[in-house]
C-alpha positions as CSV (number, residue, x, y, z in Angstrom):
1,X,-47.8,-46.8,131.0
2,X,-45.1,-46.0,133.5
3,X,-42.8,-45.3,130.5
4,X,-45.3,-43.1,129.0
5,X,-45.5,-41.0,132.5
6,X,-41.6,-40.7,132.4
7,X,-41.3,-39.5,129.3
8,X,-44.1,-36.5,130.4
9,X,-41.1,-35.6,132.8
10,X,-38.0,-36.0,130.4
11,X,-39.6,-33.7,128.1
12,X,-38.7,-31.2,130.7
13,X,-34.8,-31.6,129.9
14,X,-35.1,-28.3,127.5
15,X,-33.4,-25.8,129.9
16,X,-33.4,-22.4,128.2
17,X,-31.6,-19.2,129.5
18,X,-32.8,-17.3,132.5
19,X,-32.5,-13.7,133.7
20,X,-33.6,-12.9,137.1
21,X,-36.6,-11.5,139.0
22,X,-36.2,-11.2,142.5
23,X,-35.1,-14.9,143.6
24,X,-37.4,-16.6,141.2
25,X,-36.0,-17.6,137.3
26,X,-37.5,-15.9,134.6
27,X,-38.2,-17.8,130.7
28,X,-39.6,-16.2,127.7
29,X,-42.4,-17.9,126.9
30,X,-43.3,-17.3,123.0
31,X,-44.6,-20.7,122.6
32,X,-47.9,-20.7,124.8
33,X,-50.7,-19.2,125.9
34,X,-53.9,-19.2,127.9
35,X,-56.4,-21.6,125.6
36,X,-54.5,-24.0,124.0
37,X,-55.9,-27.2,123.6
38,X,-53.4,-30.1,122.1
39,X,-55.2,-33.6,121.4
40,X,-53.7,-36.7,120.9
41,X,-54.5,-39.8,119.2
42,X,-52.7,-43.4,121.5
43,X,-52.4,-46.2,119.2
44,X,-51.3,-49.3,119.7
45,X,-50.8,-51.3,116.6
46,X,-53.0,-50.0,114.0
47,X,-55.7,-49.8,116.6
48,X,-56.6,-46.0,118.6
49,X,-56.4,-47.5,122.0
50,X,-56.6,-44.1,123.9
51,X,-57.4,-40.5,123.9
52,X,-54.9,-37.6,125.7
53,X,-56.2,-33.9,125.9
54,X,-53.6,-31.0,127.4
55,X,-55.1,-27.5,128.0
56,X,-54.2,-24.5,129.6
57,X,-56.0,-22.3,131.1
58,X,-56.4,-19.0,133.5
59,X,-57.0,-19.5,137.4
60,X,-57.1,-17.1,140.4
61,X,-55.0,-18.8,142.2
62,X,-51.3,-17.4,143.0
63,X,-48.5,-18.9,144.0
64,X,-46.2,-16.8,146.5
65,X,-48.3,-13.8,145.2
66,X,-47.2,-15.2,141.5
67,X,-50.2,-15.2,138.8
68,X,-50.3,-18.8,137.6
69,X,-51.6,-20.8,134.5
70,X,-54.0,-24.0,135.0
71,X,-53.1,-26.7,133.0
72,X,-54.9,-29.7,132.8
73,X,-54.3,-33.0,131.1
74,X,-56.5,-36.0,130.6
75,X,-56.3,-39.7,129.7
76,X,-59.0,-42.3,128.9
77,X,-59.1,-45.5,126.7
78,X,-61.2,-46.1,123.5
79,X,-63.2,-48.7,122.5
80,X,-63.3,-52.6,123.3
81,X,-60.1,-51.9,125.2
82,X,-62.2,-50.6,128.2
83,X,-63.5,-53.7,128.5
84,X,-60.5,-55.3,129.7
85,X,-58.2,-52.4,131.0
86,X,-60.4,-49.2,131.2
87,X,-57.8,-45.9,132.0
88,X,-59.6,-42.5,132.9
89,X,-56.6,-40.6,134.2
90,X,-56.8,-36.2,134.8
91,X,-53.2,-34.5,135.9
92,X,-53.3,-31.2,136.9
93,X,-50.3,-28.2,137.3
94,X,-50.4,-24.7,138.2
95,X,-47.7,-23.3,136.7
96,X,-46.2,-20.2,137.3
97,X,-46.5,-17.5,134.3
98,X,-42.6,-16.5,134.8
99,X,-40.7,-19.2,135.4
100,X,-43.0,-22.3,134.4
101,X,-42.6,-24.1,137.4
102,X,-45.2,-26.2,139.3
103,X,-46.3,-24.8,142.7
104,X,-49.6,-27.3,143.4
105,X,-49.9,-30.9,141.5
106,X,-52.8,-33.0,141.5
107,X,-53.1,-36.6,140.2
108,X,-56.1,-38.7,140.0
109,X,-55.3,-42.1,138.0
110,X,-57.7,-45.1,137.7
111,X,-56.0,-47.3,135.5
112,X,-57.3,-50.9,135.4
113,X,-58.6,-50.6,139.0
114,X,-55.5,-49.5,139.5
115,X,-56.0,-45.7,141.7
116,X,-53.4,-43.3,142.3
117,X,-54.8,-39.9,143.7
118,X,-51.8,-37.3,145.0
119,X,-51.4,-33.8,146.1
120,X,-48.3,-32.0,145.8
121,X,-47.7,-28.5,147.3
122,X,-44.6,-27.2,145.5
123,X,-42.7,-24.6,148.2
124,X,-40.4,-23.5,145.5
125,X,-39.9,-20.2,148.2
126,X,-38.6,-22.9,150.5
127,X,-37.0,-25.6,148.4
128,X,-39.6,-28.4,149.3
129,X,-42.5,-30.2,148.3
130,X,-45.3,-31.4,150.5
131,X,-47.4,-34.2,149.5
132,X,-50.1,-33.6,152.7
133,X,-48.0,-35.6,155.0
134,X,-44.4,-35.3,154.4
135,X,-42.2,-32.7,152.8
136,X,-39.5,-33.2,151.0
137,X,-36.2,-31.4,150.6
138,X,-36.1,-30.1,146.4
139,X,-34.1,-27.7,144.3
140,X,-35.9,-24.2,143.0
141,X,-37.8,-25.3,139.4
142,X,-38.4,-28.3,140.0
143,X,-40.7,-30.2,137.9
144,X,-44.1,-32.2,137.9
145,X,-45.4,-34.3,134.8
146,X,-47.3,-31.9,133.6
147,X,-44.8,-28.9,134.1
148,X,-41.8,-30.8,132.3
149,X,-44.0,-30.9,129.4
150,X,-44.2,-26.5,129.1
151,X,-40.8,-25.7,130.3
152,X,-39.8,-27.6,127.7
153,X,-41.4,-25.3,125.5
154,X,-39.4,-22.8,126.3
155,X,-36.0,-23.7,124.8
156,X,-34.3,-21.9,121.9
157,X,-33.6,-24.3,119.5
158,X,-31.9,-21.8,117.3
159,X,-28.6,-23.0,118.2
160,X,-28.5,-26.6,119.4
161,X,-26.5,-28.9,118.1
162,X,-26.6,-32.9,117.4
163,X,-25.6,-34.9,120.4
164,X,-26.2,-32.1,122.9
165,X,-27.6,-33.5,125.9
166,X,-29.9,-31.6,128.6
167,X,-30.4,-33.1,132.3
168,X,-33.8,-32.2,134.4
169,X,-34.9,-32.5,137.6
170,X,-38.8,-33.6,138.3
171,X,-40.9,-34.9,141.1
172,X,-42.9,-37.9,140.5
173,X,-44.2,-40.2,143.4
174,X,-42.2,-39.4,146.0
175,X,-38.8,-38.9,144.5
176,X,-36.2,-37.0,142.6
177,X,-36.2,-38.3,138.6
178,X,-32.5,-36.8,137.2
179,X,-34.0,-37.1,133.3
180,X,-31.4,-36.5,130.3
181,X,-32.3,-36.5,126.9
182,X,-29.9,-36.0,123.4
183,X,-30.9,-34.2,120.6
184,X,-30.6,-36.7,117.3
185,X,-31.5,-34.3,114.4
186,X,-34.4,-32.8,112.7
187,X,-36.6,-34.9,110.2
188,X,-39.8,-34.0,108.5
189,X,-42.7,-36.7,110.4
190,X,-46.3,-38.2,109.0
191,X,-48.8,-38.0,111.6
192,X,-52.7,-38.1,110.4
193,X,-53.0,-34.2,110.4
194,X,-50.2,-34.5,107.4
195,X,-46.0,-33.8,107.2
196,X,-44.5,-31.2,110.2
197,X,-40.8,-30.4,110.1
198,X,-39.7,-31.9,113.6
199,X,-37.0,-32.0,116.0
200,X,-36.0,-35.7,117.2
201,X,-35.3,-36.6,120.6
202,X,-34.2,-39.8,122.6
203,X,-33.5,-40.2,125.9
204,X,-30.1,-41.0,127.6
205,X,-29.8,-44.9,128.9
206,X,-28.9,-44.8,132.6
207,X,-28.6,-47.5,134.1
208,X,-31.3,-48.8,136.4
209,X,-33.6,-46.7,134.7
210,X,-36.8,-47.3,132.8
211,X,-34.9,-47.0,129.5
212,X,-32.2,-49.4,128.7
213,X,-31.6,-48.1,124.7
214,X,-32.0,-45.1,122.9
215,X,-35.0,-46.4,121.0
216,X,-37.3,-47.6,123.8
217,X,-38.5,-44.0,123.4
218,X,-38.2,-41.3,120.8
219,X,-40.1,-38.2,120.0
220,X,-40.2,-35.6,117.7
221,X,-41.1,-31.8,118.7
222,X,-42.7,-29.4,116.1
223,X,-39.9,-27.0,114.5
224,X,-41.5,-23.9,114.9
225,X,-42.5,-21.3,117.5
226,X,-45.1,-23.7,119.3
227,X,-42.4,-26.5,120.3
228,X,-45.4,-29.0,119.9
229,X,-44.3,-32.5,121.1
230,X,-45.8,-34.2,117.7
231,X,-45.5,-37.5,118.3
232,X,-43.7,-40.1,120.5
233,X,-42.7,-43.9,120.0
234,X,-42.0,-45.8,123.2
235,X,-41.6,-49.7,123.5
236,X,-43.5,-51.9,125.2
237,X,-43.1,-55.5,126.2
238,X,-45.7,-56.6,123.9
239,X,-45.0,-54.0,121.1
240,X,-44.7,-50.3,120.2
241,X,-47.5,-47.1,121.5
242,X,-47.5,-44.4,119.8
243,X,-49.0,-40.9,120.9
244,X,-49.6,-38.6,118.2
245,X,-51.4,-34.9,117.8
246,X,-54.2,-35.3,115.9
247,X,-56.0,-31.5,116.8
248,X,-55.0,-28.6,118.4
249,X,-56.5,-24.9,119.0
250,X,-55.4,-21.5,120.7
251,X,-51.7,-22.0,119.7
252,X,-49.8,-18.5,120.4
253,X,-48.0,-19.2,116.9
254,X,-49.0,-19.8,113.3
255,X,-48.0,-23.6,112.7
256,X,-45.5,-23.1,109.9
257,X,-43.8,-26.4,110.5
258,X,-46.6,-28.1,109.3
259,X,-45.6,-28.9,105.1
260,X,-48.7,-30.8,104.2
């Protein structure tokens, strides 16, 4: 699971071009909007072990006076395998509109027994991040879990090349993740909802890190305007996970990637 929580934050490495407003950067966003809803399909196996749902949505609440987004992404395991290791997990990020950085964080895992519940205020105004008791010194734009996942969205993939490798900063459990990931190449992927043209993805091996070869994880983004994460391959001591889309609504773009 922890692998599958990193790889939330490296896909975050997609840095695009930024023009400025005031201090704060400023993205394009053509890839997202206000209503999306992405499902995924976890499998394990041949067997659906688990159930992931991303949305965004509109909120009230500002950050530094800055109109935000509400995104909100749950987890929960299928069938007999909440019998012996039940997961109901809900992450949430309010991203800023603009720049598409976090400035609050909320985490409330139950994994297993297992319970994780944070709260991160992200000060990107003063280069911190409070977690209710402590603060801690951060770059501008840096990046939650949830976060990673839309900035990445944000990347013009019109010109990258094979081998290119982007680096990201995000905030996960008390500390500074430097993520890097390489493009590989595009291939055309089979997930249940049929073929989609795709962009592949691996991360960099660093050492001491979680991934020690460049196919513990790979993942493949849609290639299209939406910049979908389509499906992801990590490895596991007892085998391989897959998370896959299997439905999705309120995308900003026609899905042309899809090819059958």
């Amino acid at each position: 699971m922890k692998k599958l929580v990193v790889f939330i934050g490296a896909l975050g490495l997609f840095i695009g071009m930024t023009s400025s407003d005031l201090k704060y950067p400023h993205y394009r966003n053509g890839a997202f909007q206000a209503g999306e809803v992405l499902k995924y399909r976890v499998t394990y196996g041949l067997v659906d072990a688990g159930e992931a749902v991303i949305e965004v949505k509109n909120t009230d609440r500002k950050g530094a006076s800055r109109p935000l987004y509400h995104v909100v992404g749950t987890g929960r395991t299928l069938g007999g395998f909440n019998s012996f290791y039940k997961v109901h997990d809900v992450y949430e990020s309010f991203i800023d509109q603009k720049s598409i950085m976090p400035w609050y964080f909320i985490r409330n895992v139950n994994e297993g027994g297992y319970k994780i519940n944070q709260k991160y205020t992200f000060n990107q105004d003063k280069n911190n991040v409070n977690n209710g008791k402590k603060s801690f010194t951060t770059p501008m734009e840096i990046q939650d879990m949830i976060s990673s996942f839309y900035k990445a969205r944000t990347i013009d993939f019109t010109n990258i090349k094979i081998g290119q490798v982007f680096s990201f900063k995000c905030f996960m459990d008390d500390e500074i993740y430097n993520l890097k990931i390489k493009y590989v190449g595009d291939e055309v992927v089979k997930v249940r909802k049929g073929k989609f043209k795709a962009h592949k993805f691996v991360p960099v091996v660093q050492k001491g890190r979680y991934f020690k070869s460049e196919d513990d994880v790979q993942f493949w983004i849609t290639a299209d305007e939406n910049k979908i994460p389509l499906l992801v391959k990590a490895k596991i001591p007892v085998g391989i996970v897959k998370l896959h889309l299997v439905d999705w609504s309120g995308l900003k773009n026609e899905l042309i990637s899809k090819v059958q």
